[in-house]
C-alpha positions in Angstrom: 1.8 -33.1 -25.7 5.2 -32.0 -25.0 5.7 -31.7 -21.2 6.4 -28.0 -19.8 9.7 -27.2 -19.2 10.2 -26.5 -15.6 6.5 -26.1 -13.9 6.0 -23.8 -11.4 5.9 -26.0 -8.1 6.2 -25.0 -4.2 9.9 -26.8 -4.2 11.7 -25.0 -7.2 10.7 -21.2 -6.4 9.4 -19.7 -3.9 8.5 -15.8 -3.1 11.3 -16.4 0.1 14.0 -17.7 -2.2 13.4 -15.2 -4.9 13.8 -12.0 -2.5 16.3 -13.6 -1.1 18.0 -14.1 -5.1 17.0 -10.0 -5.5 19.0 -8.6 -2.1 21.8 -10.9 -2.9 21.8 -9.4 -6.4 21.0 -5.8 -5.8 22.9 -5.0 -2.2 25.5 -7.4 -2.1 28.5 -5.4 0.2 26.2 -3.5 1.6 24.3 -3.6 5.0 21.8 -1.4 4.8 18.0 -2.8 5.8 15.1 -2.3 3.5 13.0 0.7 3.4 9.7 0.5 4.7 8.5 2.4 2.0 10.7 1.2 -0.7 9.1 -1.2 -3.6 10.0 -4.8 -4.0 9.3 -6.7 -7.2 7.9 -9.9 -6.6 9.5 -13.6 -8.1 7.6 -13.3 -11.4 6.5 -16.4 -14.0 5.3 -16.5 -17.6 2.4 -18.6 -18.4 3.2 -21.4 -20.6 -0.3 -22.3 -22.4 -3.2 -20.6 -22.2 -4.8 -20.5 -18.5 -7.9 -19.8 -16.9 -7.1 -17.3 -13.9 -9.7 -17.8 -11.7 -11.3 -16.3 -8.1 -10.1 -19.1 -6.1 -7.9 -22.1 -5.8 -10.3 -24.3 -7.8 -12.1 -25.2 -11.0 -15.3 -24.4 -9.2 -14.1 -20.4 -8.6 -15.2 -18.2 -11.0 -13.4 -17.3 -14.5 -11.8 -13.7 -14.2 -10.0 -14.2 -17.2 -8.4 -16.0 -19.9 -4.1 -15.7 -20.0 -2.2 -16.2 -23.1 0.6 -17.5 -23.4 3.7 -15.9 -22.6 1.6 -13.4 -20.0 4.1 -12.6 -17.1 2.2 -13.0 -13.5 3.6 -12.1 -10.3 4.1 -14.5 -7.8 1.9 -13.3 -4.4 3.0 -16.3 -2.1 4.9 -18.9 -2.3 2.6 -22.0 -1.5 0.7 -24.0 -4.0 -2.5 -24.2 -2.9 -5.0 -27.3 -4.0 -2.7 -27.2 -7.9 -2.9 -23.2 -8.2 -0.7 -20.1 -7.3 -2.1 -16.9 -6.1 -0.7 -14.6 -8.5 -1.3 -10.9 -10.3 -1.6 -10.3 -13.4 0.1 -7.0 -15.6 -2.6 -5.0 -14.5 -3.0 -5.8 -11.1 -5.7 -8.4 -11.2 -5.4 -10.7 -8.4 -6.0 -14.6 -9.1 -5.1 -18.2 -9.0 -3.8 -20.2 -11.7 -3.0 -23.5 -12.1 0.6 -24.1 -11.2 1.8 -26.5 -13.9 0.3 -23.9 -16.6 3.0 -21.8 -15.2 6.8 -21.6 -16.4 9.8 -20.2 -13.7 11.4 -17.5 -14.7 14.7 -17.1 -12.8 15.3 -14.2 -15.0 12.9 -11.8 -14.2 14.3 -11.7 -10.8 18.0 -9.7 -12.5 15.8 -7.7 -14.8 17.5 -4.4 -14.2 13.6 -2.7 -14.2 13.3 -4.5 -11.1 16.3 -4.1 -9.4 17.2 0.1 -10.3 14.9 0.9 -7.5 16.3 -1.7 -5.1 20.3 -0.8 -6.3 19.6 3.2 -6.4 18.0 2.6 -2.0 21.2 0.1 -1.8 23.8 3.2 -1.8 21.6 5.1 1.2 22.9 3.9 4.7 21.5 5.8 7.4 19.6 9.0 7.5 20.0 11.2 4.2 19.8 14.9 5.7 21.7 16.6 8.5 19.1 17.1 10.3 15.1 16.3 10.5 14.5 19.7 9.8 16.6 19.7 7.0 14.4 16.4 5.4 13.7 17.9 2.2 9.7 17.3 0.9 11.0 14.3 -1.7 13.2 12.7 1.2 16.0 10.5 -0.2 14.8 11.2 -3.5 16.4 13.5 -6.5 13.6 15.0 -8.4 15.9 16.0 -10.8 17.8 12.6 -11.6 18.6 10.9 -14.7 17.0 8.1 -13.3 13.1 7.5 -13.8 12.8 5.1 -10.6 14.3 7.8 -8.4 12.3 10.6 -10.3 9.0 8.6 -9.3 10.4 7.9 -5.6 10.9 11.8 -5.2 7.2 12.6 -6.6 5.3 10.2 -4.0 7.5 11.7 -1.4 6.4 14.9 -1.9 2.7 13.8 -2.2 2.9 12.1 0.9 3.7 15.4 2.6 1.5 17.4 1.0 -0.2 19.4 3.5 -0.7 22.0 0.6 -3.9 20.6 -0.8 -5.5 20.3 2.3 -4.1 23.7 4.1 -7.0 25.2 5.6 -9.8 23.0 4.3 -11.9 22.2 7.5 -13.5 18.7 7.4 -17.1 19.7 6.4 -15.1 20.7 2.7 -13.9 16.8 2.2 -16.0 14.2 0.3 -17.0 11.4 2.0 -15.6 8.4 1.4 -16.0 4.6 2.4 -14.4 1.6 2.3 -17.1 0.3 -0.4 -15.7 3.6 -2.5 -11.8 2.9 -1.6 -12.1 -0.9 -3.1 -13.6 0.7 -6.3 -10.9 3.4 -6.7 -8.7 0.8 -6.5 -9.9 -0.8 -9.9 -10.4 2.8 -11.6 -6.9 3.1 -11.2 -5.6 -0.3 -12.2 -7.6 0.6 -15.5 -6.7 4.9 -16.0 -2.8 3.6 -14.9 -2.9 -0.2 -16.6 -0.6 -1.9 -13.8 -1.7 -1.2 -9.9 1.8 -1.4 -8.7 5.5 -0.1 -9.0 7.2 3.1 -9.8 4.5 5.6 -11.3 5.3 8.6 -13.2 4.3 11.7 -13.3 2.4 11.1 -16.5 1.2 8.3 -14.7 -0.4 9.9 -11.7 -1.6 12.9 -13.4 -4.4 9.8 -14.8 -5.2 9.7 -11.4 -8.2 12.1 -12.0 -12.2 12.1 -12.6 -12.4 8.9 -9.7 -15.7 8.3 -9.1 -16.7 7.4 -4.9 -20.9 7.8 -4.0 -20.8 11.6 -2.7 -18.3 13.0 -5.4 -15.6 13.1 -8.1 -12.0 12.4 -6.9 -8.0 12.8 -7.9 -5.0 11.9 -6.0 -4.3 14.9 -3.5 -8.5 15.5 -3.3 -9.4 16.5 0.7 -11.7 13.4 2.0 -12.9 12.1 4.8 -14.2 8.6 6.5 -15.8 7.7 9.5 -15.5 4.2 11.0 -12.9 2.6 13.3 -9.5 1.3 14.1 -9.1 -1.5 12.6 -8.9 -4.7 14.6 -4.9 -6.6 14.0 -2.5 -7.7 16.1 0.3 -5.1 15.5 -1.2 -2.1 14.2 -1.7 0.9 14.8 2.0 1.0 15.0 5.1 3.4 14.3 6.4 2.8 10.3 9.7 1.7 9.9 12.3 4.1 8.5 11.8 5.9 4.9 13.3 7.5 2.3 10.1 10.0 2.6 11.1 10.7 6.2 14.9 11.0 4.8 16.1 8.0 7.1 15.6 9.0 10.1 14.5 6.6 12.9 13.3 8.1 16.3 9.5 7.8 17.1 8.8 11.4 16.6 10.5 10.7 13.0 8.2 8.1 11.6 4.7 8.1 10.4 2.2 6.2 12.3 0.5 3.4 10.3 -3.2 3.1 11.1 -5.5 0.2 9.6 -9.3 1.8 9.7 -12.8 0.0 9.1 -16.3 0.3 8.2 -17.6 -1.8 11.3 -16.8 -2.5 15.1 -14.9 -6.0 14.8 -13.9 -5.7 11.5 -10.1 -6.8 10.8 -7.8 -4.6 8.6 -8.0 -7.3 6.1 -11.4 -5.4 5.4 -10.1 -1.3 5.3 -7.8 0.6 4.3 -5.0 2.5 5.6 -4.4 6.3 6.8 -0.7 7.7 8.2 0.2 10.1 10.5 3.3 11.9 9.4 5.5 13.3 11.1 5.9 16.7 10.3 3.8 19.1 12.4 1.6 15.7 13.8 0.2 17.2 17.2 1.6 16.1 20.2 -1.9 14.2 21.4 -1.5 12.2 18.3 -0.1 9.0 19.9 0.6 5.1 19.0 -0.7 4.1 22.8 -3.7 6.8 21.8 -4.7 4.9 18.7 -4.6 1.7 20.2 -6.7 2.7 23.4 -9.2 4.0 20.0 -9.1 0.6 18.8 -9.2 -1.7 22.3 -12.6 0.5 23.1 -13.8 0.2 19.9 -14.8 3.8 19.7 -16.2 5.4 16.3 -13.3 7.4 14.6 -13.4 10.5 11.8 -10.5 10.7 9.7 -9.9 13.8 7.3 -6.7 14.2 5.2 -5.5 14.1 1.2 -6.2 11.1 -0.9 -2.6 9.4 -2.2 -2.0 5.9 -4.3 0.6 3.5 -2.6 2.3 1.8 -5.4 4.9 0.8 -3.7 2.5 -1.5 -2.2 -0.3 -4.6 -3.2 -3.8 -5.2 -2.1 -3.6 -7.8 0.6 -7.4 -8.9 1.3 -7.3 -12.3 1.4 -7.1 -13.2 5.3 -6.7 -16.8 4.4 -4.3 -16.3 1.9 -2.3 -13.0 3.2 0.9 -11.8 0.7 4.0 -11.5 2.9 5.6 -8.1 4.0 2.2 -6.5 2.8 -0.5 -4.6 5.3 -3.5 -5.8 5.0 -6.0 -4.0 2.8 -8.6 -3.7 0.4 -6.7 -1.1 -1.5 -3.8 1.0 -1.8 -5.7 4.3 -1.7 -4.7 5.5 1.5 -5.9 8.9 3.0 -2.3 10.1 3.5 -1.1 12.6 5.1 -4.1 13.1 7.8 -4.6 16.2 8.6 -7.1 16.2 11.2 -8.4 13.4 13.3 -11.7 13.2 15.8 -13.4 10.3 18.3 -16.9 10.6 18.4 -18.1 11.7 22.0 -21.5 9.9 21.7 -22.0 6.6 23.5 -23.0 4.2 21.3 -20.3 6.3 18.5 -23.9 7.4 16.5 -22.0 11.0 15.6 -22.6 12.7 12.5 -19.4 13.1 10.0 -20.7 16.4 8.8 -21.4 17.6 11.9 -18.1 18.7 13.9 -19.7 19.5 16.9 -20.1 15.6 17.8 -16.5 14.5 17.4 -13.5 15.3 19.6 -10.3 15.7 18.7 -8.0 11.9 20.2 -5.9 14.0 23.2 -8.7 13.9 25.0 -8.5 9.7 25.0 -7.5 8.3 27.9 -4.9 5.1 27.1 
């Protein structure tokens, strides 16, 4: 057999080198610092004969899938582990494959789909409004461009302040979700969408409808609710970093708070999800020192708030295995903006999520 040509291996690409090839590529003059919101394509390869993509880095894991040849996987680190990469496939299936199955392919990293959204965040330096008042609902973002990567970046802006679908729903109106029901939304949209990641359209998020959790039938923007706990890490909760959503700007009171919940006491955020505090109208006894005194105590949390898709990010679950620059997570449903927030006042945290009475709102926390 004819030996590959160039085999994927930990010395001739790497996720580090290829980000490193895009910034070069995309923002070269410039010296403006990602976006924390802003997408990132990942080094990308092709597979060069057909593959098995399996659960784990071994011929023992269990078959996902078959890849043909020619399939184009995204790199998700940049070690080879035991002869196999940790890589995701068109749709957002997440696997390993053997490593010498796979082909580099330096020029997926100039492919101008990948790099528009990186070039078009490469002319903003600094905030993009006069003021923070002024911070229009899409940010940084033209709804009305020629330009269907900006058009997408303006859309999840404005869902990510959207307030409106949840103005004046109290928290006994939202559907109860769990982290059992976030993981499986995450699949249901991989398969209405066909990819899990990257710029969606409008068309694209309007499949974002009839999601299916245990107490009820779901779209982006539905009003929900979960009950559990602060997830345990060893950075977050934490203030974001500046974003086009939040037009740039980069004081405290200007950033969302990022806020990794759980099912369980102990658990780690490799095993939640993430809600954010925005900025806009966020209460004054909403604090960062707050959360964490939530999460050092352990106490039992009830977060209500609209349900929004994160493309710009990737599920990151593997705590063995964790994808760089990505918060941990079992999916990228996040319930986004929150809109109201509660610590349960019993003891041993045994309060009811439909009953308001037992939950107090976090001001009264003491850090």
């Amino acid at each position: 057999m004819k030996p590959l040509s160039r085999p994927i291996t930990s010395t001739n690409i790497t996720a580090a080198t290829a980000f490193a090839v895009l910034v070069l590529v995309c923002c070269a003059g410039t010296a403006r610092a990602q976006r924390a919101d802003e997408y990132v394509p990942f080094p990308t390869a092709v597979v060069a004969r057909e593959s098995v993509l399996r659960g784990g880095h071994s011929p023992r894991e269990a078959r996902l899938r078959t890849l043909a040849p020619d399939t184009r996987l995204e790199l998700l680190t940049g070690r080879v582990r035991r002869g196999y990469r940790f890589v995701s496939t068109p749709d957002g299936t997440q696997g390993w494959v053997r490593a010498r199955n796979l082909r580099a392919e330096p020029p997926a990293l100039l492919r101008e789909d990948a790099l528009a959204p990186m070039r078009a965040g490469a002319r903003r330096e600094g905030p993009c409004a006069t003021s923070f008042d002024a911070c229009k609902p899409s940010g940084c973002a033209d709804a009305d461009s020629d330009r269907a990567a900006e058009r997408a970046e303006a859309l999840v802006n404005t869902r990510k302040r959207d307030f409106a679908s949840v103005a004046g729903a109290q928290e006994r109106d939202a559907v109860l979700v769990t982290v059992a029901d976030m993981a499986n939304l995450q699949g249901e949209a991989q398969t209405k969408v066909g990819r899990a990641s990257g710029a969606f359209s409008l068309e694209e998020r309007g499949r974002l409808v009839d999601l299916h959790a245990a107490r009820g039938t779901l779209r982006e923007g539905s009003l929900v609710k979960f009950a559990g706990f602060v997830a345990l890490s060893a950075r977050r909760p934490e203030v974001a970093g500046d974003e086009s959503v939040n037009c740039g700007f980069t004081a405290r009171a200007q950033k969302d708070f990022h806020i990794p919940v759980a099912a369980r006491r102990g658990d780690t955020e490799f095993r939640g999800f993430v809600v954010e505090m925005i900025p806009q109208s966020r209460p004054a006894g909403w604090t960062v020192p707050k959360l964490k005194a939530i999460q050092r105590d352990r106490r039992r949390i009830l977060v209500v708030g609209a349900l929004f898709y994160d493309s710009a990010h990737r599920v990151n679950k593997d705590a063995a295995n964790p994808i760089s620059n990505q918060p941990p997570r079992v999916s990228v449903w996040e319930i986004h903006p929150v809109s109201r927030f509660f610590v349960c006042n019993k003891t041993r945290g045994a309060c009811d999520p439909e009953d308001p009475a037992q939950w107090t709102p976090p001001q009264a926390v003491l850090t």
